[in-house]
C-alpha positions, 0 to 999 in steps of 0.5 A, spaced: 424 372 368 417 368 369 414 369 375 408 365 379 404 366 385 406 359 390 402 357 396 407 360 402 410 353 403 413 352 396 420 356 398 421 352 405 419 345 400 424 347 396 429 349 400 428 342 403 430 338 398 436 343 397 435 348 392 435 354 392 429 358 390 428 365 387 423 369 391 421 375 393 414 378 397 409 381 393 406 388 395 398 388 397 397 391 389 401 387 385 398 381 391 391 382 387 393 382 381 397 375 382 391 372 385 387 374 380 392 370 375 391 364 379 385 363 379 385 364 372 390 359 371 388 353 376 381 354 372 385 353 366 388 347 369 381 345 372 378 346 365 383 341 361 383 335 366 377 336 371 381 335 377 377 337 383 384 339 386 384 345 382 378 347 385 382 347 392 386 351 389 382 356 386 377 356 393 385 357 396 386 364 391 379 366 392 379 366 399 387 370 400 383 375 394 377 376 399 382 377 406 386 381 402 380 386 400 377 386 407 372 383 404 366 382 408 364 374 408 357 375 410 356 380 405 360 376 400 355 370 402 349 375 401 350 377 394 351 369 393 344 368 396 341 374 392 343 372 385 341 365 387 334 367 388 334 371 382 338 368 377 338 361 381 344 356 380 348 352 375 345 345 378 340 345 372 345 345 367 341 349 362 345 351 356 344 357 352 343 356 345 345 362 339 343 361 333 347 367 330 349 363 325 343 361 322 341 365 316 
């Protein structure tokens, strides 16, 4: 049987249009590894048509990821700000070349 994360109003739509769908709660531990495959799988959806509105969805999962982690916003955004500042950011668009396979 496959199963997948959906948005928690996806069962009611369902229902709405006179289906029955199969679902079950999924536990706090099971919950963030679910998460993590949703953002690995909108990401996969982003990465093959560009669609910005796979980018809600994964800002979607990452902020539910976050909330279930008790994660600290403003520690979150700190740790953003530091990277930025010591690594910067991706607005350039360097690419990094290997030439492994050149002999």
């Amino acid at each position: 049987m496959d199963e997948k994360l959906v948005r928690d109003k996806i069962p009611d739509i369902i229902r709405e249009r006179g289906d029955n769908p199969k679902v079950r709660i999924a536990g706090p531990d099971e919950l963030d590894v679910l998460l993590r495959e949703k953002i690995v799988e909108e990401a996969k959806e982003f990465l093959f048509n560009g669609d910005t509105e796979e980018l809600v969805d994964i800002q979607e999962a990452i902020d539910a990821l976050l909330k279930l982690r008790k994660a600290d916003p403003a520690l979150i955004e700190l740790q953003r700000h530091s990277k930025l500042l010591a690594r910067g950011g991706f607005t350039i668009g360097y690419v990094l070349r290997t030439d492994e396979d050149e002999d």
